[in-house]
PAKOL-716736 format. One record per residue (C-alpha): residue number from 1; chain; x, y, z. Coordinates in nm, 3 decimals. Last residue first. Example, Ala and Ser with C-alpha at 12.3 -4.5 7.8 and 13.67 -1.06 7.14 Angstrom:
2
- pos;unit;xx;yy;zz
- 2;A;1.367;-0.106;0.714;
- 1;A;1.230;-0.450;0.780;
! end
This chain:
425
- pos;unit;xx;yy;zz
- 425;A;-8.101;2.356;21.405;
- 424;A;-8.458;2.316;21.419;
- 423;A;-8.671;2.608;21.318;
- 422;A;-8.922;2.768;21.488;
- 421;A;-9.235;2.909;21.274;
- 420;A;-9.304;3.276;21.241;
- 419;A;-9.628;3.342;21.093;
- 418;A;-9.698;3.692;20.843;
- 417;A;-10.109;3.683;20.728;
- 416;A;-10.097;3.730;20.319;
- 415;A;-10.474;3.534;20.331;
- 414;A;-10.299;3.266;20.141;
- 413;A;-10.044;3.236;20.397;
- 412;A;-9.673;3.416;20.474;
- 411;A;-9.389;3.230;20.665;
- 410;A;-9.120;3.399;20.843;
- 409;A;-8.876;3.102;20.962;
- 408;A;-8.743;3.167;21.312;
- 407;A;-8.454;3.051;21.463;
- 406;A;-8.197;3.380;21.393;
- 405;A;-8.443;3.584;21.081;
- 404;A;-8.517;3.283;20.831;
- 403;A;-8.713;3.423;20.492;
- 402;A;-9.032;3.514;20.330;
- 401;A;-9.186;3.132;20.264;
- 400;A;-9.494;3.177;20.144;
- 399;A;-9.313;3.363;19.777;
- 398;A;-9.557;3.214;19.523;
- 397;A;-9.421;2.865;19.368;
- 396;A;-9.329;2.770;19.000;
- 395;A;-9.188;2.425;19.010;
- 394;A;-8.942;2.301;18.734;
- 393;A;-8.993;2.094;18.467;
- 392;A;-8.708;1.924;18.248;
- 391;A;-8.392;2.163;18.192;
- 390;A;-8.422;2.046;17.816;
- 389;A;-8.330;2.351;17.614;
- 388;A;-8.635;2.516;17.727;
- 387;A;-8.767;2.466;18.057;
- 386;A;-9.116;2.270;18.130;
- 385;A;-9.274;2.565;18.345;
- 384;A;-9.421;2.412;18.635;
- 383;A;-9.756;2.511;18.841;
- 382;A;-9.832;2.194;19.022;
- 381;A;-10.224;2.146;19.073;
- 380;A;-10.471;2.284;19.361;
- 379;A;-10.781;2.127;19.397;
- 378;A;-10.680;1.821;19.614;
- 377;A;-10.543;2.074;19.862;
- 376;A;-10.907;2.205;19.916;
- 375;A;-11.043;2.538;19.771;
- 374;A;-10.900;2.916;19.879;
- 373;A;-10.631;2.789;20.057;
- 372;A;-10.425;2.781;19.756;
- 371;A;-10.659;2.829;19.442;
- 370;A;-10.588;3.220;19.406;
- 369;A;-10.244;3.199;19.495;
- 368;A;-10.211;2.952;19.251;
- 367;A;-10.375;3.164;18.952;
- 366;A;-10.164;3.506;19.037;
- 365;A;-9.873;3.258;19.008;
- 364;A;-10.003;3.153;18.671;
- 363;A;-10.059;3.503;18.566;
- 362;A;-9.685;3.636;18.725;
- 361;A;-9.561;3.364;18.463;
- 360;A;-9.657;3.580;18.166;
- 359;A;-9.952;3.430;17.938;
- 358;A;-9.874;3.221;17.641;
- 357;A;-10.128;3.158;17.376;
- 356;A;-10.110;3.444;17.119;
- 355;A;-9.709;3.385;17.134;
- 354;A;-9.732;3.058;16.978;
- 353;A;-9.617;3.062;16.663;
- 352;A;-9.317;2.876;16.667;
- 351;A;-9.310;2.627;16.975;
- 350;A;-9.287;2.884;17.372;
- 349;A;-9.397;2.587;17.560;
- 348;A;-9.726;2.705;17.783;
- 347;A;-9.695;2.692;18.126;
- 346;A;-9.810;2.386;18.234;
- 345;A;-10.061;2.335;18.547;
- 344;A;-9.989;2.012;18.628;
- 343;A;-10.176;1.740;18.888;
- 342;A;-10.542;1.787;18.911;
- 341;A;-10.689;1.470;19.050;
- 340;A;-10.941;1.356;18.828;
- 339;A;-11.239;1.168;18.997;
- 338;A;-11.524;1.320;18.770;
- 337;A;-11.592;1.523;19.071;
- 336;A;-11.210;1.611;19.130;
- 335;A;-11.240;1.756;18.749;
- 334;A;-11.508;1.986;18.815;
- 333;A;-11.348;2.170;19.058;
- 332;A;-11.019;2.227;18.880;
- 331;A;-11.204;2.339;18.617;
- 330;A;-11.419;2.537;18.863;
- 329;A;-11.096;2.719;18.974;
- 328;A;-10.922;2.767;18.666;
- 327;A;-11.192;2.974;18.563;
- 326;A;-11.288;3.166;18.830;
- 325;A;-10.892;3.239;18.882;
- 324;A;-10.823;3.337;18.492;
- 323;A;-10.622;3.245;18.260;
- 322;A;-10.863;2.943;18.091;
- 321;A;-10.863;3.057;17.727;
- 320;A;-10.756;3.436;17.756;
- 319;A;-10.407;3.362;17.744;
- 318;A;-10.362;2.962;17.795;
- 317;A;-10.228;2.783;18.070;
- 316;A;-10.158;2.425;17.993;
- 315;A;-10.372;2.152;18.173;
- 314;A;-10.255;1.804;18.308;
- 313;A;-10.517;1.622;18.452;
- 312;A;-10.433;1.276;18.677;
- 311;A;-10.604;0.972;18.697;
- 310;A;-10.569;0.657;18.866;
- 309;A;-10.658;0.361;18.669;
- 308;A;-10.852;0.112;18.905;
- 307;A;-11.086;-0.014;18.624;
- 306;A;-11.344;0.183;18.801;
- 305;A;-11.129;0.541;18.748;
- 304;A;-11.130;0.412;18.384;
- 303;A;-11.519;0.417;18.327;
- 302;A;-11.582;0.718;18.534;
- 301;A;-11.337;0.889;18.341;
- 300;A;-11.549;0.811;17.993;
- 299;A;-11.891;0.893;18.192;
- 298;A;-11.762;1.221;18.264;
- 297;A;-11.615;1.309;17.898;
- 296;A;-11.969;1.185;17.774;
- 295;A;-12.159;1.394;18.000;
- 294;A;-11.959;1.684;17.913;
- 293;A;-11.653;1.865;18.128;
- 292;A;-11.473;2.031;17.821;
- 291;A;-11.681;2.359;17.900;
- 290;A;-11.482;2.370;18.191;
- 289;A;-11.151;2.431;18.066;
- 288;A;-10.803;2.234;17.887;
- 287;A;-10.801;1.885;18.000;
- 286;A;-10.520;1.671;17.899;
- 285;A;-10.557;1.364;18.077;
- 284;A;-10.276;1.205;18.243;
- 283;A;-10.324;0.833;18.335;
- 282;A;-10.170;0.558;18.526;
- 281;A;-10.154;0.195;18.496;
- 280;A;-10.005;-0.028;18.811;
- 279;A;-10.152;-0.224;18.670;
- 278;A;-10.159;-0.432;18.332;
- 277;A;-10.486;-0.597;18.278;
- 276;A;-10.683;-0.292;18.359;
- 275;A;-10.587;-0.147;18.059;
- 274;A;-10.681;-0.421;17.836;
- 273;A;-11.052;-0.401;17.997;
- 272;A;-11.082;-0.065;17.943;
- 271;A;-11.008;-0.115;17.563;
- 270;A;-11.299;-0.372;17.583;
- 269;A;-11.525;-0.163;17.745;
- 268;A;-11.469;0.115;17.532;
- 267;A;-11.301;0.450;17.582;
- 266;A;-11.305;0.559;17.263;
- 265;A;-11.637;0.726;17.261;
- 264;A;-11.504;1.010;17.504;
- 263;A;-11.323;1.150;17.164;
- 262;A;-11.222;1.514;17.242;
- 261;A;-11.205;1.464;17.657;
- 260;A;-11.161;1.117;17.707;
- 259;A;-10.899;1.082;17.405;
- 258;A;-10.627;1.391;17.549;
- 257;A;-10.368;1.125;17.672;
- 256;A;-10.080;1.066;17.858;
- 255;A;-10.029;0.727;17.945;
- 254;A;-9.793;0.625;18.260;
- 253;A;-9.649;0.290;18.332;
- 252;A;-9.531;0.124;18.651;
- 251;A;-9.254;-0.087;18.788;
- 250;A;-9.015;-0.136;18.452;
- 249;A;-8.784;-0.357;18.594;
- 248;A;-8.919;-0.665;18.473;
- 247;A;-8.990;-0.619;18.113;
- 246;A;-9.292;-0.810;18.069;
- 245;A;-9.493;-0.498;18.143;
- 244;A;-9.383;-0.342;17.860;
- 243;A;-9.430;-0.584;17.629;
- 242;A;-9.794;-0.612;17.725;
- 241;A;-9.850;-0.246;17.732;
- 240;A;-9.744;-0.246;17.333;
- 239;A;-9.900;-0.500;17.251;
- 238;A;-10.230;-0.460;17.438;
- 237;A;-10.232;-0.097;17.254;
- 236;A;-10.145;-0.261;16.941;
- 235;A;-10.447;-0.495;16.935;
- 234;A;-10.670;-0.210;17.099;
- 233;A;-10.650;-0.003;16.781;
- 232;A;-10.422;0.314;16.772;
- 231;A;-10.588;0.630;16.841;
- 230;A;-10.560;0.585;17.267;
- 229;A;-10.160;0.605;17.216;
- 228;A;-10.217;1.018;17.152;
- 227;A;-9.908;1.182;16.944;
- 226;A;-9.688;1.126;17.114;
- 225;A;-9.704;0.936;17.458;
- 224;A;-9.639;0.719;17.661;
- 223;A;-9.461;0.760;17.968;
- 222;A;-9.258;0.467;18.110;
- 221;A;-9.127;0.431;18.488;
- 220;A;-8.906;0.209;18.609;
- 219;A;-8.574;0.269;18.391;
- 218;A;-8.244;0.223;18.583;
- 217;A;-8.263;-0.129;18.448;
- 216;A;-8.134;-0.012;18.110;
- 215;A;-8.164;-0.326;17.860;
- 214;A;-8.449;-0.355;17.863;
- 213;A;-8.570;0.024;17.794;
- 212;A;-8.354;0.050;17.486;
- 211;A;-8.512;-0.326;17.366;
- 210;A;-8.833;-0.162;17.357;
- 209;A;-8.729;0.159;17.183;
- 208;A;-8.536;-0.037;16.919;
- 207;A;-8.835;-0.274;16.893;
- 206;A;-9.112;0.017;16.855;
- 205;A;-9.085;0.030;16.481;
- 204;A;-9.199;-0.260;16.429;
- 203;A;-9.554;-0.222;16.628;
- 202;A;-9.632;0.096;16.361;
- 201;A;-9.578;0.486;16.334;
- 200;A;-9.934;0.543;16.295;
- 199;A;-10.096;0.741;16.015;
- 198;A;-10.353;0.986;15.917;
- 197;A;-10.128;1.266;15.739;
- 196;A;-9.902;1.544;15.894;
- 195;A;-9.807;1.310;16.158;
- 194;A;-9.657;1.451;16.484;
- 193;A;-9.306;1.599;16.465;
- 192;A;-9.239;1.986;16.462;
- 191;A;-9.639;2.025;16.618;
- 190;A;-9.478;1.825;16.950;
- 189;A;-9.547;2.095;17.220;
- 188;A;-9.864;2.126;17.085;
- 187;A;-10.016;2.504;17.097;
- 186;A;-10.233;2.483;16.822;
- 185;A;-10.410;2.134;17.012;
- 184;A;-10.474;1.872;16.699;
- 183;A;-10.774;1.666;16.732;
- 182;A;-10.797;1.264;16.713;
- 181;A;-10.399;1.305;16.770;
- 180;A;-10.131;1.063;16.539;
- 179;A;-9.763;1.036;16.559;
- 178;A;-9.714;0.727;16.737;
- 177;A;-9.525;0.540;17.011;
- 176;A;-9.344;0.853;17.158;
- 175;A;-9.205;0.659;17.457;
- 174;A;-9.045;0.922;17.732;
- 173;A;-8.791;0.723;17.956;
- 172;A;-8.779;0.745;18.360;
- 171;A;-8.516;0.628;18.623;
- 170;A;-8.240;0.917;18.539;
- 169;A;-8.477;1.212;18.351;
- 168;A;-8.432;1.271;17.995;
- 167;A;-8.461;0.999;17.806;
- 166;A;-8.652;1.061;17.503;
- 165;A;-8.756;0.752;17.302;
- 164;A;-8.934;0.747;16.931;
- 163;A;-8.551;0.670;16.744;
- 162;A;-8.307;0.552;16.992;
- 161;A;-8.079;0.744;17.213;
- 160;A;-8.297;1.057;17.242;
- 159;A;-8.202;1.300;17.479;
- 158;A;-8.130;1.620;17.235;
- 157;A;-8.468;1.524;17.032;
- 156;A;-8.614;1.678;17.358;
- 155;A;-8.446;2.009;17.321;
- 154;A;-8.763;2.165;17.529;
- 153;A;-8.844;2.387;17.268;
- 152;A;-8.855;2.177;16.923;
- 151;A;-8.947;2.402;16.672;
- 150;A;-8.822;2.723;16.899;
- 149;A;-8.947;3.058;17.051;
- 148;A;-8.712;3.270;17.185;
- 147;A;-8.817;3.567;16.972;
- 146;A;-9.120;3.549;16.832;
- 145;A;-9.277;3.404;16.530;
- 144;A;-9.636;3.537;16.377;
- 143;A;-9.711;3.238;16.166;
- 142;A;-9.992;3.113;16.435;
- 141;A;-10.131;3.426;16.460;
- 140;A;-10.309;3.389;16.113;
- 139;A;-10.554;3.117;16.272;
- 138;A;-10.575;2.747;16.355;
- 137;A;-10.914;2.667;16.498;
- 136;A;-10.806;2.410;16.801;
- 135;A;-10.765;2.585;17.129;
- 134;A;-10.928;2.904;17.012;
- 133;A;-11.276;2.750;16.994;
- 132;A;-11.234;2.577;17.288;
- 131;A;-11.217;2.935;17.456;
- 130;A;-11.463;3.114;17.231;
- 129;A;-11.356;3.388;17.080;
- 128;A;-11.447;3.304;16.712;
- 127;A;-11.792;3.332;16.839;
- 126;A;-12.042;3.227;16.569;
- 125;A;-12.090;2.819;16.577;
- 124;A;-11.980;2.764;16.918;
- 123;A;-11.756;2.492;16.965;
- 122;A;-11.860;2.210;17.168;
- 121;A;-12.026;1.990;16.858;
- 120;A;-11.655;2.089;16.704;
- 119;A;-11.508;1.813;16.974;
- 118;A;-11.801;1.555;16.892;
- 117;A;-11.747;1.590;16.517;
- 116;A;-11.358;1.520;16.575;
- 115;A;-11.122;1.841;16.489;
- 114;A;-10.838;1.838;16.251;
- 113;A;-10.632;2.041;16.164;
- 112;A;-10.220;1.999;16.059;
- 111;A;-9.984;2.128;16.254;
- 110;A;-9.740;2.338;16.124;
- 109;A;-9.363;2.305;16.140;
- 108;A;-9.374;2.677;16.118;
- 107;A;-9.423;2.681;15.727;
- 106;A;-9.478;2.365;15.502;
- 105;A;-9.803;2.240;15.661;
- 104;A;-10.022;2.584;15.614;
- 103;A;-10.279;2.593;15.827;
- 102;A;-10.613;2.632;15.684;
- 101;A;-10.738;2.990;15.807;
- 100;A;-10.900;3.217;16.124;
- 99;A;-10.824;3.500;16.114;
- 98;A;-11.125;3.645;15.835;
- 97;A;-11.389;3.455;16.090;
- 96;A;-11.478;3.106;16.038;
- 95;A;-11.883;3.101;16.041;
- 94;A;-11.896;2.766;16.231;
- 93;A;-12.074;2.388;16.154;
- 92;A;-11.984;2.396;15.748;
- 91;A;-11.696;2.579;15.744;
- 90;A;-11.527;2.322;15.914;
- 89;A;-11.503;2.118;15.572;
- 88;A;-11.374;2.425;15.402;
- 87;A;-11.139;2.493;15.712;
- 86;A;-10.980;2.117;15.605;
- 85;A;-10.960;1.862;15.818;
- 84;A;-11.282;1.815;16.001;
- 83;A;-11.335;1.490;16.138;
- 82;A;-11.539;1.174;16.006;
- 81;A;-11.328;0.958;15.980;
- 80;A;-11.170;0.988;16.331;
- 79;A;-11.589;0.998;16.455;
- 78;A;-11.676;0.717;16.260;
- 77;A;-11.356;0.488;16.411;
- 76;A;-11.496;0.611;16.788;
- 75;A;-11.826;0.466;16.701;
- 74;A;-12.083;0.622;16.951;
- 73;A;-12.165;0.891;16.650;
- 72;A;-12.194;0.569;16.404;
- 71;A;-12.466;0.417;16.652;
- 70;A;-12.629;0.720;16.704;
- 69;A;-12.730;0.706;16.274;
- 68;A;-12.503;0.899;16.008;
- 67;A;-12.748;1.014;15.760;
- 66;A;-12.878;1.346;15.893;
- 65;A;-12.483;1.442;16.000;
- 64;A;-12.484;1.793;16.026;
- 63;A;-12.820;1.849;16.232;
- 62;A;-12.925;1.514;16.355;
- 61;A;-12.534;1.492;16.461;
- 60;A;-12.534;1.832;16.595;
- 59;A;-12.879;1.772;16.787;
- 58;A;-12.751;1.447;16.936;
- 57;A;-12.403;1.605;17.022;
- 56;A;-12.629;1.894;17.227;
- 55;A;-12.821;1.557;17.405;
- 54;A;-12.566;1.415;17.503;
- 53;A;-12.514;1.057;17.401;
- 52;A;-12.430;0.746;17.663;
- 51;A;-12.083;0.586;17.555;
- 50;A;-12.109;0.272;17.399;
- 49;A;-11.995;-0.071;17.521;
- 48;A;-12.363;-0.172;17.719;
- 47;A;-12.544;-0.047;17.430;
- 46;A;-12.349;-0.272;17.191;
- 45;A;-12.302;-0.606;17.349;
- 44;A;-12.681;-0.549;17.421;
- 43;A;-12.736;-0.447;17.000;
- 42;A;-12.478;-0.723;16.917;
- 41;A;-12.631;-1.022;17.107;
- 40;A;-13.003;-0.925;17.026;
- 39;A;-12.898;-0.889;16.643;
- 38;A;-12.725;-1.273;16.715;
- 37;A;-13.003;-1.387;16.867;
- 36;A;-13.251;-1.254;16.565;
- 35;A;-13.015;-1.392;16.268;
- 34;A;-13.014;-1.730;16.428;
- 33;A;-13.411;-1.739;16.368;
- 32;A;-13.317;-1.599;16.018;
- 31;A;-13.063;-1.840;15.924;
- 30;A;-12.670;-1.851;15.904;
- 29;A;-12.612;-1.544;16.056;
- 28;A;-12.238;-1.370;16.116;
- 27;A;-12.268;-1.039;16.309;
- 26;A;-12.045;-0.707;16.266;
- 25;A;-11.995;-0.477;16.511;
- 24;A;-11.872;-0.127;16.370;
- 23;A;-11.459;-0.193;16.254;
- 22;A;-11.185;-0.202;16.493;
- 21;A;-10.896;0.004;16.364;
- 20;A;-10.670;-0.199;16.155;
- 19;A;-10.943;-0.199;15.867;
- 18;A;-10.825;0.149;15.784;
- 17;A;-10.490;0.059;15.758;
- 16;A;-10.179;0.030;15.979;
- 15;A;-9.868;-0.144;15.842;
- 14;A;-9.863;0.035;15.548;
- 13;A;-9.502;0.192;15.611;
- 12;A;-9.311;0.163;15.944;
- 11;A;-9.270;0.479;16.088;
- 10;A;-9.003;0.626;16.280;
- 9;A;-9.067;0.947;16.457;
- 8;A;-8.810;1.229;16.456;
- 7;A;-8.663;1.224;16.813;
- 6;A;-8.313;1.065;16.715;
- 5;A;-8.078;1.278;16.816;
- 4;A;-7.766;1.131;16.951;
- 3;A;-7.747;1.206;17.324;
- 2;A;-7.560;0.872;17.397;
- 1;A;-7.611;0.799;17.758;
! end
């Protein structure tokens, strides 16, 4: 494989503009009585696409948005226009605290912010503390470097042969098919290379990826990723799965994805039905903590675990954000209910700046031990620190297994009993 790197995203240039993203319903009339079946068409076309509304983002809409209507809050184009870039813009729904500041895009590879109205109708207003809060306020500690920490961590642009693929693993490629998030995590894995602007990388600039995966038939299985494939509008999204799923070695494809839980309204019917269209589909949401479990984050799982998409989470631990057994637990908890089968628990990259997130590894395996027997198998996700340099992930397990003494194996179990178990020779 040639390890040039290439991982910088390639974009194609005004491809992509703002009427690229599907537009609020609009309704040709001709005459008034045709006028009234085609309002009737759109408004039940309408209510039967959108997303049901909470009633804490129908008090922050009333509240900071009095001239936006519910039908703008359930548009998932209103709510990326509409998010909070700047911390003069986000000063309007919290009282930012003296730490936390605009990021600053020329030093530590920074991310930039934003925040979708729904996501900051979560945060609370006052407490700079809160959990969610922390996740996506950028703040002073984010130009603190330490040592060991790295722009790209994981040495992904090491394993990429063409521009926007990493391919790391034998029968598995990484796609990074655009640069854009809704809202920007601080702790992003990818902060060195996602967009600093709005902007997709563009359908032209996937052929060399495309054609890569083609022409290697040891590739079955394709995660996309990037930046968040769920921004781009459902023509490129059908373009993109449809080419890959013409290619005929390529068995099943992955998304990863953060969309359901910071903008549920999204997931339309009509991007649901695309996805369906090319199974096997799976998905890996990005959920963080409990308070991300909302009606409208429910109700957009709900509508791709009916289309037969089988879902997976994929959390990162985070110091004093979800590091904790309680915590971890009901997430976990919650997430099987909205049909989510917890599948990674990261531990978090070590990217500049990011030494206020990471816990130690004892914490995670201090979490595990308190989720393994304690709630059902379903409950209990992979613990795997994705190692630097590009050692891909490795499992992080507490010591059950104690040693072999002649033909016994000395097991321990959650409850720290000792078991002997026979072994076969």
């Amino acid at each position: 494989m040639d390890n040039t790197t290439h991982l910088d995203l390639t974009y194609v240039i005004n491809e992509f503009n703002e009427e690229d993203e599907p537009p609020s319903l609009k309704v040709e009339v001709s005459s008034a009585s045709t006028s009234l079946i085609a309002h009737s068409a759109a408004k039940s076309k309408w209510n039967n696409d959108r997303i049901a509304i909470s009633i804490r983002s129908a008090e922050f809409l009333h509240k900071y948005f009095p001239n936006s209507t519910e039908r703008d809050w359930n548009s998932w184009t209103w709510q990326v226009k509409n998010s909070f870039t700047t911390s003069q813009e986000l000063s309007r729904v919290l009282s930012l605290s003296s730490n936390e500041v605009n990021p600053n895009i020329d030093v530590n590879d920074s991310l930039p912010l934003r925040i979708t109205p729904y996501y900051a109708s979560l945060l609370s207003s006052e407490d700079s503390c809160q959990p969610l809060r922390k996740t996506v306020v950028p703040t002073l500690n984010e130009l603190i470097f330490s040592d060991g920490e790295a722009s790209d961590p994981l040495g992904e642009g090491h394993n990429s042969p063409v521009p926007n693929l990493v391919h790391r693993y034998p029968d598995r490629v990484l796609f990074l098919v655009t640069g854009f998030c809704s809202t920007y995590c601080r702790y992003c894995t990818r902060s060195h290379m996602v967009a600093k602007e709005k902007c997709h990388i563009g359908t032209k600039a996937w052929g060399k990826a495309i054609e890569y995966i083609k022409a290697h038939s040891e590739v079955r299985d394709v995660l996309i990723s990037g930046g968040d494939a769920l921004t781009m509008p459902d023509t490129h999204i059908e373009f993109l799965l449809s080419n890959l799923r013409s290619i005929p070695h390529v068995e099943y494809i992955r998304i990863g994805t953060k969309v359901p839980v910071v903008l549920p309204q999204r997931i339309t019917r009509s991007l649901v039905n695309i996805l369906k269209k090319y199974h096997p589909l799976f998905m890996s949401i990005h959920f963080t903590h409990p308070d991300e479990i909302t009606p409208e984050s429910k109700e957009a799982c709900e509508r791709l675990a009916n289309a037969g998409i089988p879902l997976g989470s994929q959390t990162v631990l985070l110091k004093e954000v979800n590091d904790n057994v309680p915590t971890m637990k009901k997430l976990m908890h919650e997430l099987l209910k909205c049909r989510v089968r917890p599948y990674y628990l990261y531990q978090c990259d070590p990217i500049k700046g990011s030494s206020h997130f990471r816990t130690s590894v004892s914490k995670g395996i201090e979490i595990i031990e308190g989720l393994r027997g304690h709630t059902s198998g379903y409950a209990v996700p992979h613990y795997v620190i994705d190692a630097p340099g590009g050692g891909g992930k490795i499992p992080i397990l507490p010591e059950y297994f104690l040693g072999k003494n002649g033909k016994m194996i000395t097991l321990r179990n959650y409850e720290g009993k000792i078991f002997q178990y026979p072994d076969v020779f």
